[in-house]
ROSE-4610 file (N, C-alpha, C; in Angstrom, 1 decimal, always signed):
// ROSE-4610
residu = [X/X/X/X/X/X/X/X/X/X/X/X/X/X/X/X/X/X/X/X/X/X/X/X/X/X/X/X/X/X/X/X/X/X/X/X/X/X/X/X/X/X/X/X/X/X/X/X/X/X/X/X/X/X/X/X/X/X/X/X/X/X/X/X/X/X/X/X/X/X/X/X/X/X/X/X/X/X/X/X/X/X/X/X/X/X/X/X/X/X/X/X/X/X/X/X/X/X/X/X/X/X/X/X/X/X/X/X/X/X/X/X/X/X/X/X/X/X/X/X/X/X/X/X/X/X/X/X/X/X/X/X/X/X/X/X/X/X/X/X/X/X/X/X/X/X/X/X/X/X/X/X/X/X/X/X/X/X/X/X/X/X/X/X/X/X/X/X/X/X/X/X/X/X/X/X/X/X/X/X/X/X/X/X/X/X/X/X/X/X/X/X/X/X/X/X/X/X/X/X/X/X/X/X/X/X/X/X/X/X/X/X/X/X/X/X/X/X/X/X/X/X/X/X/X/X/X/X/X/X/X/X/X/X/X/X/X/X/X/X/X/X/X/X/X/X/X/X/X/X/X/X/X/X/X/X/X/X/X/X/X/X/X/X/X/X/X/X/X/X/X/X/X/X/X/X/X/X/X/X/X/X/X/X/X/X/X/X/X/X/X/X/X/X/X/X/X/X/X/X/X/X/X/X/X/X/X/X/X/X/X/X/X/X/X/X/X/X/X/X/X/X/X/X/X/X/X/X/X/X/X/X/X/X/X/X/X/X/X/X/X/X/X/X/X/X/X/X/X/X/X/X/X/X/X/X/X/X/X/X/X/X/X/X/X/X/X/X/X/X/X/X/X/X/X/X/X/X/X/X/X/X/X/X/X/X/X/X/X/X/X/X/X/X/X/X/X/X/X/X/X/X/X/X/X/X/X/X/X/X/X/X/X/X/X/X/X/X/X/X/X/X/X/X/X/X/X/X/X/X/X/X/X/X/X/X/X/X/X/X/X/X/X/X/X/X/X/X/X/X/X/X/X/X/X/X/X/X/X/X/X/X/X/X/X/X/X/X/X/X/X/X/X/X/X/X/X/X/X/X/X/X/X/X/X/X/X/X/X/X/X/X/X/X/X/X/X/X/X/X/X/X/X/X/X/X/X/X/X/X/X/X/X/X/X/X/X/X/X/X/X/X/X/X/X/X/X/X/X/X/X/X/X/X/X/X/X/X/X/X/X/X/X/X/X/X]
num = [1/1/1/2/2/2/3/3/3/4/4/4/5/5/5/6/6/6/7/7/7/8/8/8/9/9/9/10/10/10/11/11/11/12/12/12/13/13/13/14/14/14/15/15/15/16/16/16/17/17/17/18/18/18/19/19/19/20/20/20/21/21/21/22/22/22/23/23/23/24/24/24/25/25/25/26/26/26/27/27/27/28/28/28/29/29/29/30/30/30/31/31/31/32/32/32/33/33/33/34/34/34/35/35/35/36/36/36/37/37/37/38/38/38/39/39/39/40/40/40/41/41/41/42/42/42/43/43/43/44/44/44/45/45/45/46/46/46/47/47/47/48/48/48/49/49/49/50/50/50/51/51/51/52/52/52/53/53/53/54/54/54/55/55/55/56/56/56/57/57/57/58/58/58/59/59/59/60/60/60/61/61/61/62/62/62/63/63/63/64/64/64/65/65/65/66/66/66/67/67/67/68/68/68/69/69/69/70/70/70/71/71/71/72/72/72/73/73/73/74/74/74/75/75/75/76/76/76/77/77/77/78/78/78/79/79/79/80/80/80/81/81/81/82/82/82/83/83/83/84/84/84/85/85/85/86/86/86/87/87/87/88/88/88/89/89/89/90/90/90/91/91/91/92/92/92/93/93/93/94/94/94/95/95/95/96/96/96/97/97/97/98/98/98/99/99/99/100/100/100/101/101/101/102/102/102/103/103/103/104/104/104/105/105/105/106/106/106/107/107/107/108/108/108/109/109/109/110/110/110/111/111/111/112/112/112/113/113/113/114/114/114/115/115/115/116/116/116/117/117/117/118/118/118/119/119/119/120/120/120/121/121/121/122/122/122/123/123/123/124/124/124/125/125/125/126/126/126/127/127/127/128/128/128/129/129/129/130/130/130/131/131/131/132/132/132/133/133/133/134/134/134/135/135/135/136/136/136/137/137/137/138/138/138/139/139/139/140/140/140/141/141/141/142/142/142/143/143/143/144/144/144/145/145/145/146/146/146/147/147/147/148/148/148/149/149/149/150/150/150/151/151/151/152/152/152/153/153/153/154/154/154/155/155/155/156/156/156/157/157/157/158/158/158/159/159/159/160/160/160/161/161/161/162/162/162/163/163/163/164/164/164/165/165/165/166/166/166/167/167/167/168/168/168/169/169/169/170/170/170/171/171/171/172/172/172/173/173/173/174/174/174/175/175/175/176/176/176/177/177/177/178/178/178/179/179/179/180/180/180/181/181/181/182/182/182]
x = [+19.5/+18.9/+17.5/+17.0/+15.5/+14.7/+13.6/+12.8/+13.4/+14.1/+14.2/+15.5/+16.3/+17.6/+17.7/+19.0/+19.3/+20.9/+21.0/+22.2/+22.8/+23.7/+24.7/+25.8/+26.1/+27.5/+28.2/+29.7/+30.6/+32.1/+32.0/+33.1/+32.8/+33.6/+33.2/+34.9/+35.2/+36.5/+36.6/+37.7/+37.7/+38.5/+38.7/+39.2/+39.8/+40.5/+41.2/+41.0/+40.2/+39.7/+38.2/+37.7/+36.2/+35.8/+35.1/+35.0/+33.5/+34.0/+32.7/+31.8/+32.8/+32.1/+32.9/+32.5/+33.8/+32.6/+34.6/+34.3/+34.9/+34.5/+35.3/+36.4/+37.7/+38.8/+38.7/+39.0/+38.8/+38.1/+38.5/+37.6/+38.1/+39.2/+39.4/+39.5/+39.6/+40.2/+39.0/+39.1/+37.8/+38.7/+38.1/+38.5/+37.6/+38.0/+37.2/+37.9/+36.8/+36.9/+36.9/+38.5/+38.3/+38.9/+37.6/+38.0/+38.9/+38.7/+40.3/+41.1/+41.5/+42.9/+44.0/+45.2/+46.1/+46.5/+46.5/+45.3/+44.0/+43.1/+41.6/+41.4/+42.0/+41.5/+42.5/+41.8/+43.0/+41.8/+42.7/+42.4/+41.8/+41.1/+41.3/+40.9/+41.7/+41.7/+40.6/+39.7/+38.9/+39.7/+41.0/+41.6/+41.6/+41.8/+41.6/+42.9/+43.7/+44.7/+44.5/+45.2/+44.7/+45.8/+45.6/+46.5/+46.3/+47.2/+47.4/+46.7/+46.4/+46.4/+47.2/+48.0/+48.8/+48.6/+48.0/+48.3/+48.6/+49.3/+49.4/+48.6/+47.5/+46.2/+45.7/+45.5/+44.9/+45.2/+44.0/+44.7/+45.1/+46.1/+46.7/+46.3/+45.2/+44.6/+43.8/+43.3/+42.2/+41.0/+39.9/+38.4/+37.6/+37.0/+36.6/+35.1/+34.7/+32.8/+33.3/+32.8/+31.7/+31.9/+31.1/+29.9/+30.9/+32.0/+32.9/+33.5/+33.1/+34.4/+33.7/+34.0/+33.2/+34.2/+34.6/+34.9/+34.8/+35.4/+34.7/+36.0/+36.2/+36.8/+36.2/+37.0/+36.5/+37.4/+37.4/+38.0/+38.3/+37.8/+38.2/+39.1/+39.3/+40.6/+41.2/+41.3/+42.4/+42.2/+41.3/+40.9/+40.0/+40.6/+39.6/+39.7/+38.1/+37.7/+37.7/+37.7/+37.5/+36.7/+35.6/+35.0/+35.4/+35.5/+35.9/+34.5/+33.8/+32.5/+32.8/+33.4/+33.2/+34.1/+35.0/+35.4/+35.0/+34.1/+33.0/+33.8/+35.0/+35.9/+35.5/+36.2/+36.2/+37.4/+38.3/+39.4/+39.1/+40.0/+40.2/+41.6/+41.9/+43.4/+43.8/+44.3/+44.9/+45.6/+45.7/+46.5/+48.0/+47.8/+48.4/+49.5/+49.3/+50.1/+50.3/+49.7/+49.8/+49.5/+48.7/+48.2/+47.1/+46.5/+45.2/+44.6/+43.1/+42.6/+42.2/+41.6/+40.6/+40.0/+38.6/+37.1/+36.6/+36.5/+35.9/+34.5/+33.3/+32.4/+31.5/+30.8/+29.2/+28.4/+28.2/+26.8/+27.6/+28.5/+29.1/+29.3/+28.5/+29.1/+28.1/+29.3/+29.0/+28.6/+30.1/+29.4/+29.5/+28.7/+28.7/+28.8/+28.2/+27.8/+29.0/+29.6/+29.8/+30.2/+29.9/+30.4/+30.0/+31.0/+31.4/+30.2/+30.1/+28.7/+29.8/+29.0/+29.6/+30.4/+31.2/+32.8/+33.4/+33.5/+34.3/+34.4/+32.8/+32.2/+31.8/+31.7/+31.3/+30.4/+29.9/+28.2/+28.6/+28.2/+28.8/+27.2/+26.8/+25.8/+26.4/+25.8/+25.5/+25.0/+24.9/+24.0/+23.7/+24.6/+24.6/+23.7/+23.4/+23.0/+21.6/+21.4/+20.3/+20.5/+22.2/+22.6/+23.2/+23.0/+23.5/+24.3/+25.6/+26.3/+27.3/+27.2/+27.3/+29.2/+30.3/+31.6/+32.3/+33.1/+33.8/+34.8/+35.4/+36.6/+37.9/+37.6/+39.3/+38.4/+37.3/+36.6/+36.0/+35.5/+34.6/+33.1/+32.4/+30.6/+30.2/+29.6/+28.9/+27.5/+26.8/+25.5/+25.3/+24.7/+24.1/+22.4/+22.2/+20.3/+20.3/+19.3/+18.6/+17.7/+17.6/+16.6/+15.9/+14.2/+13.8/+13.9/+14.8/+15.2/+16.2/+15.7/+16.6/+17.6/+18.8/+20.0/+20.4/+20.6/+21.1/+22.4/+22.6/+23.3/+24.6/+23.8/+24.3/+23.6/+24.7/+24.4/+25.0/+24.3/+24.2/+24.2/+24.7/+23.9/+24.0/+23.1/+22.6/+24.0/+24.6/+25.8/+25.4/+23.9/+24.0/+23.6/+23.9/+24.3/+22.2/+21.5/+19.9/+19.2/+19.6/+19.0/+20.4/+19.8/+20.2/+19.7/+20.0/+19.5/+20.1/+19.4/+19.3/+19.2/+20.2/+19.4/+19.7/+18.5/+19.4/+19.4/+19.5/+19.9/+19.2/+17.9/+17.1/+15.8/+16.2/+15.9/+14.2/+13.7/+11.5/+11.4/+12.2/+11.8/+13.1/+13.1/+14.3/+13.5/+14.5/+13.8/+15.0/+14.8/+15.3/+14.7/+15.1/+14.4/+15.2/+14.4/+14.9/+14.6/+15.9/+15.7/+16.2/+15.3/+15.8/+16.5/+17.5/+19.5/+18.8/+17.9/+17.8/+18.9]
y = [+24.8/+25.1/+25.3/+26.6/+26.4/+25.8/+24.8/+24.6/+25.6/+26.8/+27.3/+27.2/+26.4/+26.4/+25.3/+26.0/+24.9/+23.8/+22.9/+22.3/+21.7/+22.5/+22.2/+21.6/+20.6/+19.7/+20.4/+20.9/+21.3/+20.6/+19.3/+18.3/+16.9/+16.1/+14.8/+14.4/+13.9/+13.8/+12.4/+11.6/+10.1/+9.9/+8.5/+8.5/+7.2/+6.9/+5.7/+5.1/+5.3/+5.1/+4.8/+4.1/+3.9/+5.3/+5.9/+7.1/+6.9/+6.5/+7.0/+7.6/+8.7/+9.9/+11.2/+12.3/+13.2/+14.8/+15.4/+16.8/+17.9/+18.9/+20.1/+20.1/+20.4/+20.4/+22.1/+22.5/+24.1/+24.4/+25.7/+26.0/+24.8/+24.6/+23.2/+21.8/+21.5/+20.3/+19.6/+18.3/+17.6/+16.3/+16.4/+15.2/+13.3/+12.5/+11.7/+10.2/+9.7/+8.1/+7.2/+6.5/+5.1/+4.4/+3.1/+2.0/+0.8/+0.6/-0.4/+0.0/+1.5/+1.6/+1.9/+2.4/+2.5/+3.8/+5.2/+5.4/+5.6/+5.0/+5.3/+6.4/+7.2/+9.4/+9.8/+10.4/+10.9/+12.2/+12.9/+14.0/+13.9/+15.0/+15.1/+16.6/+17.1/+18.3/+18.5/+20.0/+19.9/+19.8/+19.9/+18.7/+17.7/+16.8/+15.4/+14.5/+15.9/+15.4/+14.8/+13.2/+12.5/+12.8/+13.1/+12.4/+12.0/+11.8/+11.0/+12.0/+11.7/+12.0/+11.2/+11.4/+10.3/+11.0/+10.3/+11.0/+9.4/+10.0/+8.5/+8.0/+8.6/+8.2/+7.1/+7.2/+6.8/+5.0/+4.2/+2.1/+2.3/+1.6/+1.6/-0.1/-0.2/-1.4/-0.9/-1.5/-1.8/-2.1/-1.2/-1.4/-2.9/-3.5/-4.4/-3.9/-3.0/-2.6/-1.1/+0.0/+1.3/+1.7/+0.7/+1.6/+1.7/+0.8/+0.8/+1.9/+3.5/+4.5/+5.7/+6.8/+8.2/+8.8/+10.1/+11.6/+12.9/+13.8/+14.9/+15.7/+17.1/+18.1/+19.2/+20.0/+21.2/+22.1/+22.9/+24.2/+24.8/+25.1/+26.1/+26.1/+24.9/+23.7/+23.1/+23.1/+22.4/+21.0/+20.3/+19.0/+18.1/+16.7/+15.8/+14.6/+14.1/+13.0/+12.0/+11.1/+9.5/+8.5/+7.7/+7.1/+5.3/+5.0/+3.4/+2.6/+2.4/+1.6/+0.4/-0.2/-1.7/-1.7/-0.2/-0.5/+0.4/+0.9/+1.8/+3.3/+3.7/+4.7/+5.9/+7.5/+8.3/+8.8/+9.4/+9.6/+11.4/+12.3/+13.6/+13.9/+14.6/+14.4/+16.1/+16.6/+18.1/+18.2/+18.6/+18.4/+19.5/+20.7/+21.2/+20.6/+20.6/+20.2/+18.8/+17.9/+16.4/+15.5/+16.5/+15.8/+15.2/+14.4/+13.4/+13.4/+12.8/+12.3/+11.0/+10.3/+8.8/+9.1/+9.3/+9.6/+8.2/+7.6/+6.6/+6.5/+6.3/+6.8/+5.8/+5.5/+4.5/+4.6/+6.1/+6.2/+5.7/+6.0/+5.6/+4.4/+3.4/+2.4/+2.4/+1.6/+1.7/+3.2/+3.7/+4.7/+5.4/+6.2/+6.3/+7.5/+8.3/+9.6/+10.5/+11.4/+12.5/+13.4/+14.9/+16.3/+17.3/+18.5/+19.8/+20.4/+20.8/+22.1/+23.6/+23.9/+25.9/+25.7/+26.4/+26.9/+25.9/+24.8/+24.0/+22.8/+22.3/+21.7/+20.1/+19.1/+17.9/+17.1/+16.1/+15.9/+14.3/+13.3/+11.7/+11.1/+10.2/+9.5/+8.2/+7.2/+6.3/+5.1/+4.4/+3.7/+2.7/+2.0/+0.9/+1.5/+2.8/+3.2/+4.4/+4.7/+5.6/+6.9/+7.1/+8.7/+9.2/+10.9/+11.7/+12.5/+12.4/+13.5/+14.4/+15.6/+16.7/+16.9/+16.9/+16.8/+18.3/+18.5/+19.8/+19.7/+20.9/+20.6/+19.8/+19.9/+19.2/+17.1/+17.5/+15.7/+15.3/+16.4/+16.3/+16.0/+15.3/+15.3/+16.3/+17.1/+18.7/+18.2/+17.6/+16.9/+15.5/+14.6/+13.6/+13.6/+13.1/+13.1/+12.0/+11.0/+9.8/+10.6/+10.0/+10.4/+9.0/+10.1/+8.9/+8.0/+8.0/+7.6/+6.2/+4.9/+3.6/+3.6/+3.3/+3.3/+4.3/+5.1/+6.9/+6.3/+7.1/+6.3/+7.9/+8.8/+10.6/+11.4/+12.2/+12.8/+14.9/+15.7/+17.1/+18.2/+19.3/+20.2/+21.7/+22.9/+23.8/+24.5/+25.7/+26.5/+27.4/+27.5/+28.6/+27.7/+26.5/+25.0/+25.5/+25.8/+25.5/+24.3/+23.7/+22.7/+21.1/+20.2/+18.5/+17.7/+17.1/+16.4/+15.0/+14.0/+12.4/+11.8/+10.9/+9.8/+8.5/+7.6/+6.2/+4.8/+3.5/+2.9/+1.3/+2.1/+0.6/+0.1/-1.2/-1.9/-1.9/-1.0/-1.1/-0.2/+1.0/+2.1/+3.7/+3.3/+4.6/+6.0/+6.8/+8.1/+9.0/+10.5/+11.4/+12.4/+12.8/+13.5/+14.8/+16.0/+17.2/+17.8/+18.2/+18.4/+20.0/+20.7/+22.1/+22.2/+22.5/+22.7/+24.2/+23.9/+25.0/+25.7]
z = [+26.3/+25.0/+25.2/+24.3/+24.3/+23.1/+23.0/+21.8/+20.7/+20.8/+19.6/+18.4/+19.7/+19.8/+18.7/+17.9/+16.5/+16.9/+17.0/+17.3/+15.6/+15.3/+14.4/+14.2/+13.8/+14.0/+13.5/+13.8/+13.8/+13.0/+13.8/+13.7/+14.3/+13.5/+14.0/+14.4/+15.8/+15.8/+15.6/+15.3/+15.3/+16.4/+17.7/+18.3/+18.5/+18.9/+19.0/+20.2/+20.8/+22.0/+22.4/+23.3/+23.8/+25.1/+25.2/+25.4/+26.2/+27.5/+29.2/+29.3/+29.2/+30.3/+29.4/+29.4/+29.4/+29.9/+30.0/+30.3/+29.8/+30.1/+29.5/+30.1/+30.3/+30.4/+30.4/+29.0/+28.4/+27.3/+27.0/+25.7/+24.8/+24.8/+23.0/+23.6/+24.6/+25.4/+26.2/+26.2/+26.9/+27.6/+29.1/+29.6/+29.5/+29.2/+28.9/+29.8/+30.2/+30.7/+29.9/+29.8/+28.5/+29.1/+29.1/+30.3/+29.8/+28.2/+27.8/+27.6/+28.2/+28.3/+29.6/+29.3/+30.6/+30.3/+31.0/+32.3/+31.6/+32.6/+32.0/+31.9/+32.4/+32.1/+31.0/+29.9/+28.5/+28.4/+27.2/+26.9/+25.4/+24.5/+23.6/+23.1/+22.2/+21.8/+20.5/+20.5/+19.5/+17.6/+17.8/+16.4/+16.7/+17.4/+17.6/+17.8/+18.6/+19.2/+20.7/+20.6/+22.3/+23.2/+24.2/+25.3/+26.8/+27.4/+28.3/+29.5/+30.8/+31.8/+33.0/+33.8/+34.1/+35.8/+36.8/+38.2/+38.9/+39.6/+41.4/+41.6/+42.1/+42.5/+41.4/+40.0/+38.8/+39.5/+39.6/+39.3/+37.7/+38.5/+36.6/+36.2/+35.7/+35.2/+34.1/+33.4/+32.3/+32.9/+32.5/+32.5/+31.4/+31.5/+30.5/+30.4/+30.9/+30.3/+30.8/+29.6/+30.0/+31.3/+31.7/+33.1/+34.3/+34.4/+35.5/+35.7/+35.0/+35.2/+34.9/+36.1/+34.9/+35.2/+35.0/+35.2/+34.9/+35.5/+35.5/+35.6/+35.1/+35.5/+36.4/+37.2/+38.0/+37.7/+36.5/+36.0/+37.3/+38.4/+39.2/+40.2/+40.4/+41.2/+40.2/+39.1/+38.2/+38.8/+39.1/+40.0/+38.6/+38.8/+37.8/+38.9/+38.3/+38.8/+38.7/+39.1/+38.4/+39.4/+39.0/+39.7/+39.4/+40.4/+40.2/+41.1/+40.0/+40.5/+41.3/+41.1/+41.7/+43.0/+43.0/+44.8/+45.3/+45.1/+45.5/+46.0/+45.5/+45.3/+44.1/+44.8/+43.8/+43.7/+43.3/+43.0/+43.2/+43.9/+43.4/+42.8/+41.6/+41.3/+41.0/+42.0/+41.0/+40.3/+39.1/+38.0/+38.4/+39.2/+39.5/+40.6/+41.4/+42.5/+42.2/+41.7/+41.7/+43.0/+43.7/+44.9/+44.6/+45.5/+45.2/+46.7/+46.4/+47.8/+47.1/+47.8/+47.5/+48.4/+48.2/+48.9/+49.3/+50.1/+50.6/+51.6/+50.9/+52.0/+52.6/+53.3/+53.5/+52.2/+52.2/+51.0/+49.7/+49.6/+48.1/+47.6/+46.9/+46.8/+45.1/+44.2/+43.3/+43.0/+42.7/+42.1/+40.8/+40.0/+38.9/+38.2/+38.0/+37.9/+38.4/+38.3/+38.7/+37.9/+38.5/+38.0/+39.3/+38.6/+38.5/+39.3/+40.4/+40.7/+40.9/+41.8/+42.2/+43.2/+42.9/+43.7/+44.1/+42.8/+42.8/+43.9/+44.1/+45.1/+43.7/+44.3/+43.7/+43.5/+42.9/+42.9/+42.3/+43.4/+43.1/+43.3/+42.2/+42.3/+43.0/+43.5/+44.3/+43.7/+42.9/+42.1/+43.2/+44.1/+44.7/+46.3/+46.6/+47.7/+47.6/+46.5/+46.0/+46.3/+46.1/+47.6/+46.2/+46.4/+45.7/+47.0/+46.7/+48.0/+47.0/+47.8/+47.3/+48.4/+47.7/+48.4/+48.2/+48.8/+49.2/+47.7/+47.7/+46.9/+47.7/+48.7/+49.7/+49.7/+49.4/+49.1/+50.4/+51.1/+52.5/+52.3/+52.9/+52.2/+53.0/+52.5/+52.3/+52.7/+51.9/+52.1/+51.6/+51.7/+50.8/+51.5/+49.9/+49.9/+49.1/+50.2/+49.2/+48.5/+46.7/+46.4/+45.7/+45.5/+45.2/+43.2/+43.2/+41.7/+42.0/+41.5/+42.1/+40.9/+41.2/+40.8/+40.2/+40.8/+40.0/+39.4/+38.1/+37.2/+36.9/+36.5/+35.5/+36.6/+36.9/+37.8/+36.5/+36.6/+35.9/+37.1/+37.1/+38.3/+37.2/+37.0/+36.2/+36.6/+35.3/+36.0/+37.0/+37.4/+38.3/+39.9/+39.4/+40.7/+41.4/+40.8/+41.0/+41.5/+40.3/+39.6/+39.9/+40.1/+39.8/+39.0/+38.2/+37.1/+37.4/+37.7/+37.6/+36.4/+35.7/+35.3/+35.5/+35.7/+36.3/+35.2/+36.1/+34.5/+35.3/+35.6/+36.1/+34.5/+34.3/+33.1/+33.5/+32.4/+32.8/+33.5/+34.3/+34.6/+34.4/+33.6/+33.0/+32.8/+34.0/+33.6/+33.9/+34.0/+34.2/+35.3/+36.5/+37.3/+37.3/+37.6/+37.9/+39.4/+39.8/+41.0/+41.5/+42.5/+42.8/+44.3/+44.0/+45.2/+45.7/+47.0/+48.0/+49.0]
């Protein structure tokens, strides 16, 4: 958006649900993280129809806080994500094939943040390690970079994948950093 740019509400959907994280799915469809329910990944349509997402991979348990869960879609792999904070896990799930990985790494622990970059490549914040790693679409690490932002929380990357955007969730120093993907 630029300073000129007008944002207009559209619709307000009601949901029956507590709502994480979410992503675009497609043009009408958004994927979203809701951690009191079973599975935490559902859908909802811009009518405000919900549903389920249901893969193998998914713990089929109940979240009790927010912060324990994000996800993300990757339009370009039909691939969604799910991050499980507290066992320092990321989930890849193809919606197509119904295959999965579980990403398990050193850098990753507690993690929070993730999305979508270019050609269907991945971007996992670290809250518990200060690591932004950047993963394949098969869930290989591509790169990781400590940065200097403590507890990276939201993790963004620009559609023409430029740009990384931080934000973290340390109490007396909350900020937002912008970062440029050489």
């Amino acid at each position: 958006m630029s300073k000129d740019s007008v944002v207009t509400l559209i619709k307000t959907l009601a949901t029956s649900f507590t709502c994480c994280s979410i992503s675009t799915l497609d043009t009408g469809t958004f994927v979203v993280s809701s951690p009191y329910n079973k599975p935490p990944v559902r859908t909802i349509d811009v009518h405000g129809n919900e549903g389920e997402i249901q893969h193998k991979l998914l713990p089929d348990k109940t979240y009790s806080t927010t912060w324990e869960t994000a996800c993300a879609y990757i339009p370009s792999t039909k691939t969604f994500l799910f991050s499980e904070r507290d066992k320092g896990t990321v989930y890849m799930c193809d919606t197509t094939s119904g295959e999965g990985r579980v990403i398990l790494n050193d850098k990753i622990r507690v993690p929070t943040g993730v999305c979508a970059g270019q050609a269907g490549t991945v971007f996992v914040c670290s809250q518990g390690t200060d690591y932004v790693l950047q993963l394949s679409p098969q869930g290989d690490v591509l790169a990781s970079h400590r940065v200097s932002l403590r507890h990276p929380f939201a993790v963004s990357v620009s559609k023409n994948g430029s740009r990384l955007v931080l934000s973290n969730s340390t109490v007396g120093q909350n900020m937002i950093k912008l970062f440029s993907i050489v």
